[in-house]
C-alpha positions in Angstrom: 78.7 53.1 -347.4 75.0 52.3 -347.4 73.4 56.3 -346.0 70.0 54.9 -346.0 70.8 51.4 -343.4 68.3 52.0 -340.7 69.3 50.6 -337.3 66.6 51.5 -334.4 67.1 52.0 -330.6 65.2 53.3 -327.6 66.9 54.4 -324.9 67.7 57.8 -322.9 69.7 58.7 -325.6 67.8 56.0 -328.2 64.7 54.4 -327.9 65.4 50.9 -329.7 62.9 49.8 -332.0 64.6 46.9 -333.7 68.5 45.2 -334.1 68.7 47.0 -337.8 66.4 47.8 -340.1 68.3 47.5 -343.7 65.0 46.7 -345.5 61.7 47.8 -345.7 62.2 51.0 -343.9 64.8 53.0 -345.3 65.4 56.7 -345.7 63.3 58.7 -348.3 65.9 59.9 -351.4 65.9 63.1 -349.2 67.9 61.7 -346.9 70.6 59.6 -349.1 72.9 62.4 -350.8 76.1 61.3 -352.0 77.1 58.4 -350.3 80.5 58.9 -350.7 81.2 62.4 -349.5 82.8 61.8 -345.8 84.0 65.5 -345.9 82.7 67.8 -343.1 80.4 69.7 -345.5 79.4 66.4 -347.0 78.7 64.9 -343.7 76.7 67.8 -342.5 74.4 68.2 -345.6 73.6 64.6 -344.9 72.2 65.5 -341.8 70.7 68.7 -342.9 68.2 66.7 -345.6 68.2 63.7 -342.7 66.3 66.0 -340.3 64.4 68.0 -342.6 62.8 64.6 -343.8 63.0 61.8 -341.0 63.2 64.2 -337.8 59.9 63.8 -335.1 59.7 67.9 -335.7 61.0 67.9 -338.5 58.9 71.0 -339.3 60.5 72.6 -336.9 64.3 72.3 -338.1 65.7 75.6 -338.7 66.8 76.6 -342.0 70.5 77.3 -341.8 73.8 76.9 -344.1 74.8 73.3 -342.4 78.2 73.6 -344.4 79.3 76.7 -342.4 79.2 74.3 -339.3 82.4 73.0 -338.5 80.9 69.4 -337.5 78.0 67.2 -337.3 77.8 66.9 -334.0 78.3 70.8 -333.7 75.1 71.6 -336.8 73.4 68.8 -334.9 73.1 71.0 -331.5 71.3 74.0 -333.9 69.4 71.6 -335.3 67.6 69.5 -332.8 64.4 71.1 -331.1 65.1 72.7 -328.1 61.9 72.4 -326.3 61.3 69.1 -327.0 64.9 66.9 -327.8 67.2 66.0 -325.1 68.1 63.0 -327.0 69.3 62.9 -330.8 72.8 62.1 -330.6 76.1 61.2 -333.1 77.8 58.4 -332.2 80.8 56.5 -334.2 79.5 53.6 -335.7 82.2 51.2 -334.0 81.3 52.3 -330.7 77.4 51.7 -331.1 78.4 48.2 -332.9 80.2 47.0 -330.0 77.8 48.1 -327.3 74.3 47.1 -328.5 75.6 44.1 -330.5 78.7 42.5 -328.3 78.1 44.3 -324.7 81.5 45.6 -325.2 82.6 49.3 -324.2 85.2 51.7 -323.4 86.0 53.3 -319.8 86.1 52.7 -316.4 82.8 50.7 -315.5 81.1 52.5 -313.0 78.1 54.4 -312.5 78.2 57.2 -310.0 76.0 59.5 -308.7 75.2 62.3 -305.4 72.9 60.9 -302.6 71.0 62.7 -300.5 73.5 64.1 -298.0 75.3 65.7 -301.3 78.0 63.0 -301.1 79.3 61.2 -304.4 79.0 57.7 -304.3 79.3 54.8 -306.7 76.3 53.5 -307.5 76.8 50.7 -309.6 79.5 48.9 -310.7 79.9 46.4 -313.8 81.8 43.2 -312.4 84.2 43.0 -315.8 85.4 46.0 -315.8 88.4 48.0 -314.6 86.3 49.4 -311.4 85.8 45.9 -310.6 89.1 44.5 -311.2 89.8 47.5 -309.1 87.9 46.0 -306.2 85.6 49.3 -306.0 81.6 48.7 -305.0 78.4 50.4 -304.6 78.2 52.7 -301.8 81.9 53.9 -301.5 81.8 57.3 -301.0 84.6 59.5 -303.8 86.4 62.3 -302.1 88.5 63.8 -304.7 88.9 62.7 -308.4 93.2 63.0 -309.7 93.7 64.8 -306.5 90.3 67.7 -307.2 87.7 68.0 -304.1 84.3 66.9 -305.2 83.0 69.6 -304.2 85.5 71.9 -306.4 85.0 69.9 -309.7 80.4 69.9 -309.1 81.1 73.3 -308.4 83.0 74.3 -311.5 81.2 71.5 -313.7 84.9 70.0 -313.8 83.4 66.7 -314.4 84.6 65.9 -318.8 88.4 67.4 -317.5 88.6 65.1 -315.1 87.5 61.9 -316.6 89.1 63.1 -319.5 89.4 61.6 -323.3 87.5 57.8 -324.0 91.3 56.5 -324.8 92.4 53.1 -323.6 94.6 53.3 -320.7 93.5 56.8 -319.7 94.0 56.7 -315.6 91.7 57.9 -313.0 92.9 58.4 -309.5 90.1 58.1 -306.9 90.4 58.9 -303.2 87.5 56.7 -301.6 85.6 56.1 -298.3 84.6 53.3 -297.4 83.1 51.8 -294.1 84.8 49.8 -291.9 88.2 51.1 -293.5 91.1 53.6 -293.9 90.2 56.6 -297.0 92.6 55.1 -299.6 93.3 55.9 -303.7 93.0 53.9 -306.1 94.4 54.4 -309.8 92.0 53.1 -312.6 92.5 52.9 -316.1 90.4 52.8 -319.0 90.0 49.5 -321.2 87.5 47.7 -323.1 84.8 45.9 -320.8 82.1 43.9 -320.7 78.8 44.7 -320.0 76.8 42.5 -317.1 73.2 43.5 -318.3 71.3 41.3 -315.7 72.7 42.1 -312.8 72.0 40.2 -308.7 69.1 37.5 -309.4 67.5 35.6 -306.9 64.7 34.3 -304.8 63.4 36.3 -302.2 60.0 36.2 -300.1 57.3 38.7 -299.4 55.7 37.2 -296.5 53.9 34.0 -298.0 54.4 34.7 -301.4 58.2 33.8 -303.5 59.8 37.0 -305.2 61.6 37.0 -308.0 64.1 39.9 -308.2 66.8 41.0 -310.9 68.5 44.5 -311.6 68.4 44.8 -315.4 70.8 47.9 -316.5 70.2 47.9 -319.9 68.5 46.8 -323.1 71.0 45.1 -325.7 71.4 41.9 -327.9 73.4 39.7 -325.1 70.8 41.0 -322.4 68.5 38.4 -324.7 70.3 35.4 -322.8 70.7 37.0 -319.4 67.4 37.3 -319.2 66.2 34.0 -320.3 68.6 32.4 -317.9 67.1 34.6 -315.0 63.3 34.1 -316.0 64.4 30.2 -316.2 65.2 30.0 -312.0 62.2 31.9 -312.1 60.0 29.5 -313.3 61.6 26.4 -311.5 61.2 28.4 -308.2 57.7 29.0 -309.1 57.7 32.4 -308.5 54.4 34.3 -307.6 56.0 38.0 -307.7 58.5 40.0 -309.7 60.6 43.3 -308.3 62.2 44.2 -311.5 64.8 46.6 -310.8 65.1 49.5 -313.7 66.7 52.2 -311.7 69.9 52.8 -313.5 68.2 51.8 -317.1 68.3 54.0 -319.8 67.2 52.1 -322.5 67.9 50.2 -325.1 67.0 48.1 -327.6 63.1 47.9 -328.2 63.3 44.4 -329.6 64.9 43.5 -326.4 62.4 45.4 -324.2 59.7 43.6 -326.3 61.5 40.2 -325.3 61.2 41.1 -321.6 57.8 42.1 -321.7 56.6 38.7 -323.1 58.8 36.8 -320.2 57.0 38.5 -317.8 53.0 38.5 -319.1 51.6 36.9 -322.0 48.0 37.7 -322.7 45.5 35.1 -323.9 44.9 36.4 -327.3 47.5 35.2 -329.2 49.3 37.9 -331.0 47.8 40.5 -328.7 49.1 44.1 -329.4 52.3 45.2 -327.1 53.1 48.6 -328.8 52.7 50.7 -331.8 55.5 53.2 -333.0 54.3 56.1 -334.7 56.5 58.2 -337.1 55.9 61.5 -338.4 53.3 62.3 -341.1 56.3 62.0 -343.9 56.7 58.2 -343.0 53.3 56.6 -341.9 54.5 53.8 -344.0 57.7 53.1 -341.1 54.6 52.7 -338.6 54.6 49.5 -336.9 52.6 47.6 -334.2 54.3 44.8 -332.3 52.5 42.3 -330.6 53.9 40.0 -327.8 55.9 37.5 -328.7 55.2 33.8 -328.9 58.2 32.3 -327.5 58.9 28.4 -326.4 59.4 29.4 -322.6 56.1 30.3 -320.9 55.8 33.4 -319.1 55.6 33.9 -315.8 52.0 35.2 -316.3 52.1 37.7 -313.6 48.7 39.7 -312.5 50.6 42.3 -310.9 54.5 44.0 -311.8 56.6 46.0 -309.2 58.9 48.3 -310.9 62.1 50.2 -309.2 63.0 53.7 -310.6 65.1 56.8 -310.4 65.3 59.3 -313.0 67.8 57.1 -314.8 64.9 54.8 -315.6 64.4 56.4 -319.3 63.1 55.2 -322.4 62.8 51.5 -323.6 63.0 51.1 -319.3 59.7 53.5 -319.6 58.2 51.7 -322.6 57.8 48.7 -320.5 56.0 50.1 -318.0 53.7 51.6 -320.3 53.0 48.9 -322.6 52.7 46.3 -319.6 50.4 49.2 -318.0 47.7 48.7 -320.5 47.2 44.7 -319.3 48.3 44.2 -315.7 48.6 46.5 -312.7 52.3 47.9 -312.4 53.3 50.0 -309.4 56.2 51.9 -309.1 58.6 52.3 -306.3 61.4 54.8 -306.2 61.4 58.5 -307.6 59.9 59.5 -311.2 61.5 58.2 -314.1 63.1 60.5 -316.7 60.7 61.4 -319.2 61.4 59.9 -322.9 58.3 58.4 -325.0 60.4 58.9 -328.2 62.6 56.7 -330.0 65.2 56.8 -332.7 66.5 54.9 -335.8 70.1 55.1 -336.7 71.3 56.1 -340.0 74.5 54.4 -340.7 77.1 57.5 -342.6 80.5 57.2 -343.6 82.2 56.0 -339.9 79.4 57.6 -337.6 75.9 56.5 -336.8 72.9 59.7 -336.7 70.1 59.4 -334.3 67.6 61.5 -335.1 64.0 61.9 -333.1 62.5 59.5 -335.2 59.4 57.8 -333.7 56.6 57.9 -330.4 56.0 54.7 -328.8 52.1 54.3 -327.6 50.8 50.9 -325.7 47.8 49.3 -326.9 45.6 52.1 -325.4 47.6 54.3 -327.8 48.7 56.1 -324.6 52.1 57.5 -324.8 54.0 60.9 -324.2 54.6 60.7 -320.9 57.0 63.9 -321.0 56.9 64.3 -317.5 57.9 60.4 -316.6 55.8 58.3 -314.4 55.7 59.2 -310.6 56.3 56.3 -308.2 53.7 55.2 -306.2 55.6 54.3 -303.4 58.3 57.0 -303.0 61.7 56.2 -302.0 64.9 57.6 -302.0 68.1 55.3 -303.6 70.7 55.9 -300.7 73.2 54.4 -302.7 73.9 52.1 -299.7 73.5 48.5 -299.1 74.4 46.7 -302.1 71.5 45.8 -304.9 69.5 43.1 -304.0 70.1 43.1 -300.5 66.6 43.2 -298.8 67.7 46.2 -296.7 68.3 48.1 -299.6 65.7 50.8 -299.5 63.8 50.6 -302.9 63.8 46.6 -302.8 62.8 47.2 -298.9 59.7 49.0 -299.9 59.1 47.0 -302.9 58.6 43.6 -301.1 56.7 45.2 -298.1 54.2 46.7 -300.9 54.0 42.7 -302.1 53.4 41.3 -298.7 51.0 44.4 -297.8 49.4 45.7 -300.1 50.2 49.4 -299.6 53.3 51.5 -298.9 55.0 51.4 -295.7 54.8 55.4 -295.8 51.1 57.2 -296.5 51.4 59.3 -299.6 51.8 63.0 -298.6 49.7 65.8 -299.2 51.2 68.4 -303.1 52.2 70.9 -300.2 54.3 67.9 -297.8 56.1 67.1 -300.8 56.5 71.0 -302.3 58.5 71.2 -298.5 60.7 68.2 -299.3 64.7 68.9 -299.7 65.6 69.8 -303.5 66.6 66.4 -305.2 70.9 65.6 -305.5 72.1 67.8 -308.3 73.4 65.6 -311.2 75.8 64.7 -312.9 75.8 65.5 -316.9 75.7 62.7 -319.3 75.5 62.9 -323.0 75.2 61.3 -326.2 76.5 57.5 -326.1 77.9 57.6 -322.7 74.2 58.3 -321.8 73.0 54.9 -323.5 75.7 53.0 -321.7 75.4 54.4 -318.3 78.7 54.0 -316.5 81.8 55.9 -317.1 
């Protein structure tokens, strides 16, 4: 096995910065100890030398015995700096390979998440996949999960026993509401999917003006061709607008995000300056500024960008916002996104992939670290309702009235209206890799 191959990503979990990386920028001989020792010990040393070298902080890595841990993923937790990383993850390297490289995954295929009235609801769900073969949509309310109240699994944080192990065939039983129709179960099992990226695009109008609109879930190599198909009805329906739906995103690829951002503006100067990466001081060399890319398509050359978020909108979702920021006016409609102007490079070890911290990601302002995410300009809440893309969906109602208007249908309220507003829908854990992909 090859310790040192470099693999980036940006996203909630990993901020990509490239498809792989196996030349040029590689892992210091700090980092590469015996290549061949997939023991526990040997596989925690590995990341004991990996973080003390390559980490964002890595000056702040505690100096412990990483072969009294009894895994990686276990040392990792001790590792990783607590007032800063939310993020660095293990994953095992066939998982990440068929994700980011084939849209392929594992589970059920469904996003869900609490809406305002406290009731769980699906909020997304991936045509290909079991949920979808299932019949199951956005907006159906879940009672009980294999036969447990809601209420009693949020509550006693129930939520890994009952979705239970990543195995194929694993069943799920969901009691759901729906609408229009009788509460009914339905038994859902666990299989290898794929993953619709670009998801509901169309024409819409905003007043005189014609809207292009498309939910993008995620950043990964197949999303390359969804998007190019999308931008390509686009372009023939001469769009003057774009609603670029990012609420569930978490990330991604960077290369990917990079892609995006030259579909939708491309600035006169010819390889103007998109983003730079920054690494710690250990590894200036790994720095790297990316400029748009010259592709054959034109762009749509937009002066103006409307963005919909939640606090799922993380990462590469975030970098695109920022880096766009810095040449046209992008507004924001939604609720703040989560908070994540650092990225990660994967080190490829024995069957798992380490993502370490690695990198901050700045736009061509150098303006970056936007800890606290970016607040929406328009507020809305995602009611997890109407289905995506329908124009009396809240977010993508506000976001076309902003278009045709000008300014939010609702004035922005006073710090002390907004201190008074209800607490936000608790939520629902999600770590490591099932973070990147989004859906269960």
């Amino acid at each position: 096995m090859v310790a040192s191959k470099l693999v980036a990503v940006l996203s909630t979990c990993t901020l990509a910065l490239a498809a792989s990386m196996t030349g040029g920028c590689t892992a210091s001989d700090a980092t590469n100890p015996d290549a061949d020792d997939c023991s526990t010990p040997g596989q925690n040393q590995f990341l004991f030398d990996l973080m003390r070298d390559a980490y964002l902080w890595y000056d702040r890595v505690p100096d412990l015995d990483p072969r009294s841990y009894p895994s990686p993923e276990a040392l990792l937790r001790d590792l990783a700096d607590p007032s800063r990383d939310r993020w660095s993850y293990i994953s095992s390297k066939s998982d990440y390979e068929a994700y980011f490289r084939e849209g392929q995954t594992l589970g059920l295929g469904y996003r869900w998440s609490f809406d305002p009235e406290g009731s769980l609801r699906l909020a997304l769900v991936h045509p290909a996949s079991p949920a979808g073969a299932a019949g199951l949509r956005r907006g159906d309310k879940v009672l009980a999960i294999n036969g447990i109240d809601v209420e009693q699994v949020a509550n006693d944080n129930l939520w890994s026993e009952v979705t239970g192990p990543d195995e194929e065939g694993h069943e799920l039983s969901l009691t759901i509401e729906r609408a229009g129709k009788e509460v009914f179960t339905v038994a859902v099992r666990k299989a290898v999917h794929g993953v619709t990226t670009v998801m509901s695009p169309r024409i819409l109008q905003a007043g005189s003006a014609t809207v292009g609109y498309l939910m993008l879930t995620t950043f990964i190599e197949p999303t390359t061709k969804e998007l190019d198909d999308a931008f390509a009805m686009f372009r023939e329906n001469h769009v003057d607008e774009l609603v670029l739906d990012l609420r569930y995103n978490g990330g991604g690829r960077l290369a990917v995000e990079r892609h995006l951002a030259s579909l939708i503006h491309r600035p006169a100067e010819k390889g103007a300056l998109l983003d730079i990466t920054a690494h710690n001081d250990r590894h200036v060399t790994w720095d790297k500024r990316a400029s748009f890319e010259d592709l054959d398509q034109p762009a749509l050359s937009l002066s103006r960008l409307v963005v919909i978020t939640t606090g799922g909108t993380a990462s590469a979702s975030e970098t695109l916002i920022n880096s766009l920021r810095a040449y046209i006016d992008v507004k924001i409609v939604g609720s703040t996104t989560h908070g994540k102007p650092v990225g990660m490079h994967g080190w490829d070890y024995c069957d798992k992939i380490v993502h370490p911290i690695s990198f901050r990601v700045l736009n061509a302002k150098e303006e970056g670290d936007f800890y606290d995410g970016f607040a929406p300009d328009c507020p809305v809440t995602d009611t997890l309702e109407a289905e995506l893309g329908d124009t009396d969906e809240a977010c993508l109602a506000e976001a076309l009235h902003l278009l045709q208007h000008g300014a939010c249908s609702t004035p922005a309220q006073p710090a002390e209206a907004s201190e008074r507003r209800a607490a936000p829908p608790p939520e629902i854990p999600w770590d490591g890799f099932r973070r990147e992909v989004g859906a269960l």
